[in-house]
PDB file of N, CA, C and O in Angstrom:
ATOM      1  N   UNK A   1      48.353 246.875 232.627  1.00  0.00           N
ATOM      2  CA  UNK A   1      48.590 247.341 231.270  1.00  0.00           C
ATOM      3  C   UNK A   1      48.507 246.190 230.258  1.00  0.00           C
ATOM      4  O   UNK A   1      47.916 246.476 229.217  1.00  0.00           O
ATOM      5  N   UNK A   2      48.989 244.941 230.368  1.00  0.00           N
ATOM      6  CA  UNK A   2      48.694 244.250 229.580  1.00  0.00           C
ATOM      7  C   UNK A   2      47.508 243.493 229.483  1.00  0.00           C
ATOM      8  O   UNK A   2      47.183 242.977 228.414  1.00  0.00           O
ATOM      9  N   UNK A   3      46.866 243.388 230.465  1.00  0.00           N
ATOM     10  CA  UNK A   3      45.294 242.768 230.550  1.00  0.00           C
ATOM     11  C   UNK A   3      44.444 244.009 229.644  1.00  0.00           C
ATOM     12  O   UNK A   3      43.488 243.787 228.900  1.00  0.00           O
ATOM     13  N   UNK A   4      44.927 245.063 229.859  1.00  0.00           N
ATOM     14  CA  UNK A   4      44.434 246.485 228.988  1.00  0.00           C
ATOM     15  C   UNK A   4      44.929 245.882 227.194  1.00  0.00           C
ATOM     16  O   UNK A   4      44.144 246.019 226.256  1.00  0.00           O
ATOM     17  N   UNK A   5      45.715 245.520 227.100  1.00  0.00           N
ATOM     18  CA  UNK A   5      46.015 245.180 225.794  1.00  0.00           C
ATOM     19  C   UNK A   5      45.400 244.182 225.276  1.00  0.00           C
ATOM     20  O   UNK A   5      44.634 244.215 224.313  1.00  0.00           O
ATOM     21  N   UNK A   6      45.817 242.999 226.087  1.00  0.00           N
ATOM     22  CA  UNK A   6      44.779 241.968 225.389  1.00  0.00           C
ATOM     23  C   UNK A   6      43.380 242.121 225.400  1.00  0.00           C
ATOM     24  O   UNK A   6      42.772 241.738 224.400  1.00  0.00           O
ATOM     25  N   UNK A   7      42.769 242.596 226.317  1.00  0.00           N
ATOM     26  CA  UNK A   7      41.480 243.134 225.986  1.00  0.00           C
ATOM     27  C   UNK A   7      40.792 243.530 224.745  1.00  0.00           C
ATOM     28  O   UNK A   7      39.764 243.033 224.286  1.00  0.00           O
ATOM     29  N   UNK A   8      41.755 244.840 224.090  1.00  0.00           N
ATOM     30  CA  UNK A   8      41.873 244.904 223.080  1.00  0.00           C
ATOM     31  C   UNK A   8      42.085 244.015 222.531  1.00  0.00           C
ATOM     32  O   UNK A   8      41.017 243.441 222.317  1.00  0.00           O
ATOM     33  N   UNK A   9      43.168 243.315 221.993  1.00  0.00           N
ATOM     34  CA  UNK A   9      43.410 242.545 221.018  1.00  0.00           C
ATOM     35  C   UNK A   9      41.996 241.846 221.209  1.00  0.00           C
ATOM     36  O   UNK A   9      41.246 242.500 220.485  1.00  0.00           O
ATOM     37  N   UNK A  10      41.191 240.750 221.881  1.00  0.00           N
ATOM     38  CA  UNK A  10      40.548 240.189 221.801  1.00  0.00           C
ATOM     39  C   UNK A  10      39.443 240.904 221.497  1.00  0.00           C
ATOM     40  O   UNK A  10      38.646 240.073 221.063  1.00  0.00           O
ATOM     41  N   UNK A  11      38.947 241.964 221.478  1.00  0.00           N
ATOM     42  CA  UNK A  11      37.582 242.892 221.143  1.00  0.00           C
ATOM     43  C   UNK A  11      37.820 243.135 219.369  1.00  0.00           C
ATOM     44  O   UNK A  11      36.822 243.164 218.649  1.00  0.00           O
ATOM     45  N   UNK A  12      39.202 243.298 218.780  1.00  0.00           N
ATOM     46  CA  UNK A  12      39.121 243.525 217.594  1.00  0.00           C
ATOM     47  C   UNK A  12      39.018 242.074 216.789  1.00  0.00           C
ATOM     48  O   UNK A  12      38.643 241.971 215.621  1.00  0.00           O
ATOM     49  N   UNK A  13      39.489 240.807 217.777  1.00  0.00           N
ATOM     50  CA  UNK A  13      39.429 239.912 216.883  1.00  0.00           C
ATOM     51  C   UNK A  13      37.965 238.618 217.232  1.00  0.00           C
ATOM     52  O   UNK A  13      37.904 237.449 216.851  1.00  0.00           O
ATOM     53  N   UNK A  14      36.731 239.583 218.255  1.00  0.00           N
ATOM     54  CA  UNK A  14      36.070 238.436 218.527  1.00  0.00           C
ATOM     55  C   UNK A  14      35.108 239.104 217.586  1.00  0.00           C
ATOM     56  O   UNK A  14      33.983 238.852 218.018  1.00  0.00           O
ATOM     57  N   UNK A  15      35.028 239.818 216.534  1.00  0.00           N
ATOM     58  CA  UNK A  15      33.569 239.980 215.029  1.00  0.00           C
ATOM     59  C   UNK A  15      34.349 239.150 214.277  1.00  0.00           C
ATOM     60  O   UNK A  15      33.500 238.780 213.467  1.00  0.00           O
ATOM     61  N   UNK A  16      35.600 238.453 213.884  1.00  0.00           N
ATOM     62  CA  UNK A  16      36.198 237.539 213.032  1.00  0.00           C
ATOM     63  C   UNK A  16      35.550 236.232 213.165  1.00  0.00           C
ATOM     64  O   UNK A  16      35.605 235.603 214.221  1.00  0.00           O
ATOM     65  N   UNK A  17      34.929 235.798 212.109  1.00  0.00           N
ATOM     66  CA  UNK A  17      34.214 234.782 212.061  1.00  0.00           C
ATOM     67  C   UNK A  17      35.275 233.977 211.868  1.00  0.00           C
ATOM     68  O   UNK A  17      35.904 234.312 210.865  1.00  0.00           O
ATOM     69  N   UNK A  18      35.942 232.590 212.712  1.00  0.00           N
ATOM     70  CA  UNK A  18      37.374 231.326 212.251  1.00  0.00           C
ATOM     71  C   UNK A  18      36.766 230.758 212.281  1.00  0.00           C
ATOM     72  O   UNK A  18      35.635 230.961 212.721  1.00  0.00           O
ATOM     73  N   UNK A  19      37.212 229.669 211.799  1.00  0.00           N
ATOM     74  CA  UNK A  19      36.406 228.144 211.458  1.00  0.00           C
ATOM     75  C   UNK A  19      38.421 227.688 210.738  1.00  0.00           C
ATOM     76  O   UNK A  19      39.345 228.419 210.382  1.00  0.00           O
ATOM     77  N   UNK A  20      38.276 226.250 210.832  1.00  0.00           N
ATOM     78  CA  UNK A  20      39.733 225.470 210.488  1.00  0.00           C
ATOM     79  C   UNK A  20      40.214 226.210 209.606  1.00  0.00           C
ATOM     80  O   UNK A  20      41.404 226.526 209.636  1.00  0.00           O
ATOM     81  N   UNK A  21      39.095 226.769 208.329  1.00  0.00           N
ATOM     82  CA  UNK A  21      39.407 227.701 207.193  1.00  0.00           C
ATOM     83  C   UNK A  21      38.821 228.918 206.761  1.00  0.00           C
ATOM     84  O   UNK A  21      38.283 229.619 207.618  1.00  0.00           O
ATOM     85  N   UNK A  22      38.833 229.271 205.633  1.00  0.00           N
ATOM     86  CA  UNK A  22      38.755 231.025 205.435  1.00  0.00           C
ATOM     87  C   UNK A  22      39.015 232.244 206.138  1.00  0.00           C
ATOM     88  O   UNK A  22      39.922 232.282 206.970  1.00  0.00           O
ATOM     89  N   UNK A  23      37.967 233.726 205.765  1.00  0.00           N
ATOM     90  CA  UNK A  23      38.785 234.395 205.183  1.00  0.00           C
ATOM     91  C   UNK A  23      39.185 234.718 206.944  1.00  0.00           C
ATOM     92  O   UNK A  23      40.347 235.022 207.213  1.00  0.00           O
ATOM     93  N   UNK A  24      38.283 234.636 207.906  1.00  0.00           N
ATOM     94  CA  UNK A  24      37.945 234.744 209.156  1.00  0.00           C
ATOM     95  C   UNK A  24      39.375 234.373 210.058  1.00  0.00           C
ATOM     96  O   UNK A  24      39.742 234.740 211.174  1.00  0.00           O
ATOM     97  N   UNK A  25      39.880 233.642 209.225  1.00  0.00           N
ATOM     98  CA  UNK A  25      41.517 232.563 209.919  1.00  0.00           C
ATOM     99  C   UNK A  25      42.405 233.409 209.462  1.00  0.00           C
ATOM    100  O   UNK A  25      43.261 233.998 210.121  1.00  0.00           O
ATOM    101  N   UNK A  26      42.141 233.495 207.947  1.00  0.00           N
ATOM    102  CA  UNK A  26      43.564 234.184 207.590  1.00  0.00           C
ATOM    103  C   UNK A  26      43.542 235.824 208.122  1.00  0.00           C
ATOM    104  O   UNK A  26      44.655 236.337 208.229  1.00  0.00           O
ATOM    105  N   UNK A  27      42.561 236.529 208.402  1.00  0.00           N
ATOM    106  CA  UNK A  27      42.436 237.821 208.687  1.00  0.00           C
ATOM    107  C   UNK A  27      43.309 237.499 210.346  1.00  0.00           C
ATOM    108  O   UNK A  27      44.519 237.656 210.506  1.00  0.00           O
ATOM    109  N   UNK A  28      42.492 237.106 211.251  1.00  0.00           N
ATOM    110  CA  UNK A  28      43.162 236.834 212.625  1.00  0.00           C
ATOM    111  C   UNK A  28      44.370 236.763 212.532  1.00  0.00           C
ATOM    112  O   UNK A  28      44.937 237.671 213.140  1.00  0.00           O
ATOM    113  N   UNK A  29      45.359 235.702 211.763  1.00  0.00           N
ATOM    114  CA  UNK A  29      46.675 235.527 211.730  1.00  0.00           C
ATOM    115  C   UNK A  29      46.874 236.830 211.446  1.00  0.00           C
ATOM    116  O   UNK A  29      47.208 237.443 212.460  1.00  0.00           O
ATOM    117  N   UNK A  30      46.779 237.760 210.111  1.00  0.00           N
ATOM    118  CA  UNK A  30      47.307 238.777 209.896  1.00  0.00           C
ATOM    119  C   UNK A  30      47.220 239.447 210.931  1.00  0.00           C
ATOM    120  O   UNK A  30      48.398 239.678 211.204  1.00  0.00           O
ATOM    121  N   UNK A  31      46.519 239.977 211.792  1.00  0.00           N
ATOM    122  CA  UNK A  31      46.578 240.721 212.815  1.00  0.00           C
ATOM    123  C   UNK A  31      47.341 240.090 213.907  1.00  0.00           C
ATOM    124  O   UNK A  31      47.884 240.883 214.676  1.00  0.00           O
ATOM    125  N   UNK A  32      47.506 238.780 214.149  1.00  0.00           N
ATOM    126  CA  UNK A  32      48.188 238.882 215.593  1.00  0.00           C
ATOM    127  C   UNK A  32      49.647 238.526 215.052  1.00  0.00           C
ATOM    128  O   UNK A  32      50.429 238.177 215.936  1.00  0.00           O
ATOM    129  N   UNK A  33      50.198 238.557 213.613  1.00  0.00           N
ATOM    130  CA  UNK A  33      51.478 238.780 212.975  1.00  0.00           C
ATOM    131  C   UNK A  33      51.908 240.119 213.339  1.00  0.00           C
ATOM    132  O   UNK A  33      53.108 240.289 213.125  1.00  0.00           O
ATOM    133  N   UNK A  34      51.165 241.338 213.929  1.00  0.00           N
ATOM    134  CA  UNK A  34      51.407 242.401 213.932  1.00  0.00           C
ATOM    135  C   UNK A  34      52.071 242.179 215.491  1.00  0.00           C
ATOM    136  O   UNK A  34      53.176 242.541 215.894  1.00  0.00           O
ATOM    137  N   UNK A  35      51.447 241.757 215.913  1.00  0.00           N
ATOM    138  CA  UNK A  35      52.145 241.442 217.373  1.00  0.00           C
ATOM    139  C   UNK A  35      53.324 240.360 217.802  1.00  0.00           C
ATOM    140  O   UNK A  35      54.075 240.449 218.774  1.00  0.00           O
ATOM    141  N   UNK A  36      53.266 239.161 216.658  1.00  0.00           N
ATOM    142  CA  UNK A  36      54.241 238.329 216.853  1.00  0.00           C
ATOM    143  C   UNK A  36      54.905 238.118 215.507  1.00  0.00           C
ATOM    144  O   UNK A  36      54.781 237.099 214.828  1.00  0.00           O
ATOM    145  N   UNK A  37      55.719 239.328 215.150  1.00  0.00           N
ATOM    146  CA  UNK A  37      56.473 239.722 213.332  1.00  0.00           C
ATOM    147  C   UNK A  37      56.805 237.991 213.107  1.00  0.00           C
ATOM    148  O   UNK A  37      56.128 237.553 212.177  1.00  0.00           O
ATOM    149  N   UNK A  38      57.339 237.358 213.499  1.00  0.00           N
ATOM    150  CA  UNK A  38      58.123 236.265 213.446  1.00  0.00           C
ATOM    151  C   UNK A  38      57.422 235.350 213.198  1.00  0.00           C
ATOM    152  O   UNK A  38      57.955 234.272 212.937  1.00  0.00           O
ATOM    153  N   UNK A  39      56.019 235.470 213.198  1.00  0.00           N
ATOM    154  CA  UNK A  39      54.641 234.406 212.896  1.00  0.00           C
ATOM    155  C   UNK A  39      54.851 233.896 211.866  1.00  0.00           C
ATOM    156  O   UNK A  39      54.943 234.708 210.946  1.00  0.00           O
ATOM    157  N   UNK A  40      55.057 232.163 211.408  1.00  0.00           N
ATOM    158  CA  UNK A  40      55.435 232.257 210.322  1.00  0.00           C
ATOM    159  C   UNK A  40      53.830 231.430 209.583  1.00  0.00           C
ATOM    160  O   UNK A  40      53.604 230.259 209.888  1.00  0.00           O
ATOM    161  N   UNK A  41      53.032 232.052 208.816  1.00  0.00           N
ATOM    162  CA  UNK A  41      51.921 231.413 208.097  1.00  0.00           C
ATOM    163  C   UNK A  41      51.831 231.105 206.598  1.00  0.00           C
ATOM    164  O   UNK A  41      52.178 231.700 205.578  1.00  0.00           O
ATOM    165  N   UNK A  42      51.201 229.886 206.881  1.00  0.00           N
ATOM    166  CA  UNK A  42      51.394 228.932 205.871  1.00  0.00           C
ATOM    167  C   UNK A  42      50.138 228.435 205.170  1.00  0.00           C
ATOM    168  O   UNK A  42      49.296 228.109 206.006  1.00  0.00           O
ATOM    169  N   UNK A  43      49.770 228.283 204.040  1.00  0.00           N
ATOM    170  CA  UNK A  43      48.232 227.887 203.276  1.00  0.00           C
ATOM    171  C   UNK A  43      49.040 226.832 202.565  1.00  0.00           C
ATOM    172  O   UNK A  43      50.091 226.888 201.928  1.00  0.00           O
ATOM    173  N   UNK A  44      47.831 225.392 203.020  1.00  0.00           N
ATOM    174  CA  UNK A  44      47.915 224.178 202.589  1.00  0.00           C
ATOM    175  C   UNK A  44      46.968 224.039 201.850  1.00  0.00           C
ATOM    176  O   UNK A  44      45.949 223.958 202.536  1.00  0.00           O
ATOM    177  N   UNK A  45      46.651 223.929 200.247  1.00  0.00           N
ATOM    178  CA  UNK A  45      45.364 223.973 199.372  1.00  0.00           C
ATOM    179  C   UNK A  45      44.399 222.849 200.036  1.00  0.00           C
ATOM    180  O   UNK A  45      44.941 221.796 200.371  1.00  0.00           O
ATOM    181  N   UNK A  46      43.486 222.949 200.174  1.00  0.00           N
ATOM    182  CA  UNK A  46      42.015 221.919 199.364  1.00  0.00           C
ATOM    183  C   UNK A  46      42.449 221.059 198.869  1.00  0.00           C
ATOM    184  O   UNK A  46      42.949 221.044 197.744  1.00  0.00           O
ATOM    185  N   UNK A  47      42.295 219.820 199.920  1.00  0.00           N
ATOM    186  CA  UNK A  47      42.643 218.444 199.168  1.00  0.00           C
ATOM    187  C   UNK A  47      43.736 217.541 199.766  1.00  0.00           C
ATOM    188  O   UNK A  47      43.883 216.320 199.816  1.00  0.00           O
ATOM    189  N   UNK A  48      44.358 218.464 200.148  1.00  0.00           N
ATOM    190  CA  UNK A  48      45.778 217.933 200.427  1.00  0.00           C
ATOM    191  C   UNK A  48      46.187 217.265 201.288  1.00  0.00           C
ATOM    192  O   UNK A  48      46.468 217.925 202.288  1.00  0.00           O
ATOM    193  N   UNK A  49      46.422 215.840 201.402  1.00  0.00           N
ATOM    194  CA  UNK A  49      46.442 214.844 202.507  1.00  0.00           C
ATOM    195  C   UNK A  49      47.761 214.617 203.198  1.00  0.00           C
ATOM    196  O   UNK A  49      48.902 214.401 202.789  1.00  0.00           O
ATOM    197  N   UNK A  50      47.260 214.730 204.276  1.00  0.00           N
ATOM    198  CA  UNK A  50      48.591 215.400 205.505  1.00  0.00           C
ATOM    199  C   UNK A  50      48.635 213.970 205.921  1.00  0.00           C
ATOM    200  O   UNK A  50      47.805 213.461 205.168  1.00  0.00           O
ATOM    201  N   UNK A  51      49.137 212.972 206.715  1.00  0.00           N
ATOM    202  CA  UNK A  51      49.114 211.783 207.530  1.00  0.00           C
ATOM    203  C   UNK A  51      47.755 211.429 207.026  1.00  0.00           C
ATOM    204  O   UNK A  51      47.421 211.714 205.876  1.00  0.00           O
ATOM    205  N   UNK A  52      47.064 210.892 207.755  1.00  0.00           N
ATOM    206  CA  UNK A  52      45.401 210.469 207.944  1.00  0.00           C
ATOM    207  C   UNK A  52      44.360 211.775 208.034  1.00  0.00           C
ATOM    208  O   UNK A  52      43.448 211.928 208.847  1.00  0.00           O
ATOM    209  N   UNK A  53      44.825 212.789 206.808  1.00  0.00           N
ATOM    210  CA  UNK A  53      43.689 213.780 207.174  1.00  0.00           C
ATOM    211  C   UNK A  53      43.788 214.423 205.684  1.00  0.00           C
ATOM    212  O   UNK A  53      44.821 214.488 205.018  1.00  0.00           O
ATOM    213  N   UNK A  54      42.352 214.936 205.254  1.00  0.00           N
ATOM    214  CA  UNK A  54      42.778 215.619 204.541  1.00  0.00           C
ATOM    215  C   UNK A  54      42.055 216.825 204.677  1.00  0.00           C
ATOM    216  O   UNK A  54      41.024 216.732 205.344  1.00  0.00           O
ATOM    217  N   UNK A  55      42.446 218.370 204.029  1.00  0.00           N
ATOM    218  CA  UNK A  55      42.829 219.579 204.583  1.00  0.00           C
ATOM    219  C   UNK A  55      41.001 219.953 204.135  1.00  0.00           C
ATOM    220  O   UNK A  55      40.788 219.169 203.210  1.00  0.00           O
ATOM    221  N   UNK A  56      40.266 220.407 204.277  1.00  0.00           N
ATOM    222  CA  UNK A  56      38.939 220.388 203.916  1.00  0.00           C
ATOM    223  C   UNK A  56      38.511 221.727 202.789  1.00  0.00           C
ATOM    224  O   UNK A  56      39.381 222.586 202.644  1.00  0.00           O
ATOM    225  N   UNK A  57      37.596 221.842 202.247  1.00  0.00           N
ATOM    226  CA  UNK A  57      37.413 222.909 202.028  1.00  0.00           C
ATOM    227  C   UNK A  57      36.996 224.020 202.152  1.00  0.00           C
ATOM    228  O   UNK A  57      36.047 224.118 202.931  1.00  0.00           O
ATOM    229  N   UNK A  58      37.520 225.396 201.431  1.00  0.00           N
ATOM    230  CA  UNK A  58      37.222 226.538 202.643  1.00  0.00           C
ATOM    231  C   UNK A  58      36.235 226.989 202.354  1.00  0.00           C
ATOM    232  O   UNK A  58      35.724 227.045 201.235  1.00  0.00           O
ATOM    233  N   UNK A  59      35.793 227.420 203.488  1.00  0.00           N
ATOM    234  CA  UNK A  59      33.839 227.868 203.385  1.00  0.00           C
ATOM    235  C   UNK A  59      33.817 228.811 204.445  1.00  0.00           C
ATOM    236  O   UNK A  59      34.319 228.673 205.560  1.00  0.00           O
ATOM    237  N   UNK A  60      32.986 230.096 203.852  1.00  0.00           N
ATOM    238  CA  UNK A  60      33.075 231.800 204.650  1.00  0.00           C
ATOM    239  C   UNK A  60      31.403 231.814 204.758  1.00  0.00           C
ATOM    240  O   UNK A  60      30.687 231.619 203.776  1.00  0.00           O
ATOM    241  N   UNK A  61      31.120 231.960 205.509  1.00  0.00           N
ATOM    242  CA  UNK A  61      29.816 231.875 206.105  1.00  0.00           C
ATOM    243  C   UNK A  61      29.460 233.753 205.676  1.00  0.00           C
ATOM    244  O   UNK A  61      30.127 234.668 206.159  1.00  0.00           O
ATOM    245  N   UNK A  62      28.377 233.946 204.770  1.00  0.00           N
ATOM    246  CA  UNK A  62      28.092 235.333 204.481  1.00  0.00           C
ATOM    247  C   UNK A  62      26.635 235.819 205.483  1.00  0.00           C
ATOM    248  O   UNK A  62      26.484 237.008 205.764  1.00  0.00           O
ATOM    249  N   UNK A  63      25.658 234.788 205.943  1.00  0.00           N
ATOM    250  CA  UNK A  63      24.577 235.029 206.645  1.00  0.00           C
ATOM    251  C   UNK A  63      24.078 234.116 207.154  1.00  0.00           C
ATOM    252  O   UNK A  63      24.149 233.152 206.391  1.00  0.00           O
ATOM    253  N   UNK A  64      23.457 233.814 208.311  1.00  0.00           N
ATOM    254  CA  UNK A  64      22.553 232.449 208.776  1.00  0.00           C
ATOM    255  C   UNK A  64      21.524 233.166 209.839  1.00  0.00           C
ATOM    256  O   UNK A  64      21.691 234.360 210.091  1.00  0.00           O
ATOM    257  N   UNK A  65      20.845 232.696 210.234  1.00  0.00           N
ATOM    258  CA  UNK A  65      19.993 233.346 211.084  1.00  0.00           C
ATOM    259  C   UNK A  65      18.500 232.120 211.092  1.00  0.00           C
ATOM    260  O   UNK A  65      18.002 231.419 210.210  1.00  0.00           O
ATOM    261  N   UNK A  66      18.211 232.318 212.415  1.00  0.00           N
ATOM    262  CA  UNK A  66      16.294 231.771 212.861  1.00  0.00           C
ATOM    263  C   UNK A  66      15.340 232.622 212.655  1.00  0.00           C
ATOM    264  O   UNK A  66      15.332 233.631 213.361  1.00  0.00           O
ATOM    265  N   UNK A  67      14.651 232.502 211.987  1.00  0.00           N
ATOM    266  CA  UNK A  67      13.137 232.912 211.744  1.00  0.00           C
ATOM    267  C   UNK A  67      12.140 232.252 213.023  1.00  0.00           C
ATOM    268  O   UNK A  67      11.986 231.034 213.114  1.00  0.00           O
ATOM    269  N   UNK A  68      11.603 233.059 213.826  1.00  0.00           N
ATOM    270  CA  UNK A  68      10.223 232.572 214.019  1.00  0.00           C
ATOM    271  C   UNK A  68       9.014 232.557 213.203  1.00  0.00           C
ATOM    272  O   UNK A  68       8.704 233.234 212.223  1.00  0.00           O
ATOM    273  N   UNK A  69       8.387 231.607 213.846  1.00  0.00           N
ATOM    274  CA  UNK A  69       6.786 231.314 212.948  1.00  0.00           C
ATOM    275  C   UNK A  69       6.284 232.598 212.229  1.00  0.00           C
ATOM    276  O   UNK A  69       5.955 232.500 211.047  1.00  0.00           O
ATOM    277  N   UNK A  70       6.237 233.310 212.609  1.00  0.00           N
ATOM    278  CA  UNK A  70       5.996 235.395 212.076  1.00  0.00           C
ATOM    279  C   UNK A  70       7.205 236.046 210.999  1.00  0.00           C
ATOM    280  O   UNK A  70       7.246 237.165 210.488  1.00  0.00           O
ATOM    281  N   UNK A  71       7.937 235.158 210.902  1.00  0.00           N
ATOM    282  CA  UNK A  71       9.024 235.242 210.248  1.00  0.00           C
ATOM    283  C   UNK A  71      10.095 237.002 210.870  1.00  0.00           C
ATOM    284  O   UNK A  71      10.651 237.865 210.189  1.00  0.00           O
ATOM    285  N   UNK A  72      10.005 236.905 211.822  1.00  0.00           N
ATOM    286  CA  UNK A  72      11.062 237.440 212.963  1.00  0.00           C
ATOM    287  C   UNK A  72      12.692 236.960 213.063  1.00  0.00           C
ATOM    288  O   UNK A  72      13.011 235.775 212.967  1.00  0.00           O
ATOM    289  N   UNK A  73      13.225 237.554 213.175  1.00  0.00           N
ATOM    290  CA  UNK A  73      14.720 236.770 212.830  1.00  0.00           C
ATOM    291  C   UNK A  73      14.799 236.875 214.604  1.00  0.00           C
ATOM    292  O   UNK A  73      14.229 237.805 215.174  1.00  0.00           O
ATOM    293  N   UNK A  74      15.314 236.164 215.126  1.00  0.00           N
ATOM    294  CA  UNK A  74      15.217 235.925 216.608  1.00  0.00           C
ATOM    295  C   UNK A  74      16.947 235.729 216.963  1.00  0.00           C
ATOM    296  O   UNK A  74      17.508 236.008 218.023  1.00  0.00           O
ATOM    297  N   UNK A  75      17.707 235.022 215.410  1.00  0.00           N
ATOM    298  CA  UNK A  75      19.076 234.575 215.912  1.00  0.00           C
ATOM    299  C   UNK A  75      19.775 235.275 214.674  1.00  0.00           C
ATOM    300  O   UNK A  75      19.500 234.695 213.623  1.00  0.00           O
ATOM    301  N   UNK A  76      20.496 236.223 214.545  1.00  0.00           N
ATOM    302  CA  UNK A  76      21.176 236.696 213.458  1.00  0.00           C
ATOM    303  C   UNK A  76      23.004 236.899 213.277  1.00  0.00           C
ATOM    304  O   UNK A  76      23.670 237.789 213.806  1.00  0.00           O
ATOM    305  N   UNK A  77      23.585 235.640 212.254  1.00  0.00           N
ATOM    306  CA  UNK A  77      24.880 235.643 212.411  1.00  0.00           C
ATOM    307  C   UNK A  77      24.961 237.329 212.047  1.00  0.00           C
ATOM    308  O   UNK A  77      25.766 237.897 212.784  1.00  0.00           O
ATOM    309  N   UNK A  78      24.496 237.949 211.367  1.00  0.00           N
ATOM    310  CA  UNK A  78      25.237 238.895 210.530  1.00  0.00           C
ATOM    311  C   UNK A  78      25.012 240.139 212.003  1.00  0.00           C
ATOM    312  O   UNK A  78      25.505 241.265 212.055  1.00  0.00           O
ATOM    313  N   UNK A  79      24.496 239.749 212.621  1.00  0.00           N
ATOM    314  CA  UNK A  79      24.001 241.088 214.302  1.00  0.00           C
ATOM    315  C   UNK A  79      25.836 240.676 215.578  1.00  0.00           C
ATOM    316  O   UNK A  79      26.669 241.284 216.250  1.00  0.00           O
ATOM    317  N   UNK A  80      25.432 239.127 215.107  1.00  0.00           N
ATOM    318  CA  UNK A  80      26.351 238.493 216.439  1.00  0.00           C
ATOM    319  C   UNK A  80      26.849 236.909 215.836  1.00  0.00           C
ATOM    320  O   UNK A  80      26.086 235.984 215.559  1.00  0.00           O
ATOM    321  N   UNK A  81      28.426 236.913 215.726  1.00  0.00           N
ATOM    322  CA  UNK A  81      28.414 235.972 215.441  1.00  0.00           C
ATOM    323  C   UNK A  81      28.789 234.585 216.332  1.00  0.00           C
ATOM    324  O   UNK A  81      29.562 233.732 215.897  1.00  0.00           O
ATOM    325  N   UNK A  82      28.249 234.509 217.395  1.00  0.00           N
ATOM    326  CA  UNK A  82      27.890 234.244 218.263  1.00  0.00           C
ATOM    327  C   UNK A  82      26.464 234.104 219.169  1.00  0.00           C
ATOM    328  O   UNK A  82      26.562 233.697 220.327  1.00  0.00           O
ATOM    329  N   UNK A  83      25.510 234.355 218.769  1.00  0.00           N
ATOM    330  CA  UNK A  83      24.456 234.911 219.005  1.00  0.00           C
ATOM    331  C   UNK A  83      23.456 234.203 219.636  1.00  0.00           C
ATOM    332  O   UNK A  83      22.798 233.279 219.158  1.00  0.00           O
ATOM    333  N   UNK A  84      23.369 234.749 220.877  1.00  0.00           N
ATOM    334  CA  UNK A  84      22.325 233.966 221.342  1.00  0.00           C
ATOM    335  C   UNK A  84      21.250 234.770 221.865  1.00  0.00           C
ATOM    336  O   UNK A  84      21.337 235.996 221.801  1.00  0.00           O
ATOM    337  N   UNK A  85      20.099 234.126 222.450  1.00  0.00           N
ATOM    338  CA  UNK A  85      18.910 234.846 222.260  1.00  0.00           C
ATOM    339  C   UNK A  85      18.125 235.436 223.863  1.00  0.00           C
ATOM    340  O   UNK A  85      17.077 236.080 223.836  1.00  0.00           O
TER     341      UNK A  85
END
């Protein structure tokens, strides 16, 4: 039953595009807050220098994809974001 669950959980959250930032991160947290209420999340702006780091900026990937020579899309984020061929 619970391998049945996480299953799920992981099928609704592997089309979420994450990366360190955007909207792809904050959507995931919201959803697995549904499962762990007590989640406590936190947004550190653009810029903001932690120890030896600073927090980068956020960037949401809307399309990328390979063209072949025929101009064929062969690799398409927006099909799989993951995508291989």
């Amino acid at each position: 039953m619970i391998g049945d669950m996480i299953y799920e959980l992981l099928r609704e959250l592997f089309p979420l595009c994450r990366s360190i930032t955007g909207n792809g991160t904050r959507e995931t947290l919201k959803r697995l807050s549904r499962i762990v209420p007590l989640l406590a999340i936190h947004e550190v702006p653009s810029g903001t220098k932690i120890f030896d780091w600073i927090v980068p900026r956020e960037w949401n990937i809307k399309d990328g994809y390979i063209e072949d020579l025929s101009g064929n899309r062969i690799i398409s984020f927006m099909e799989n974001n993951l995508h291989y061929s």
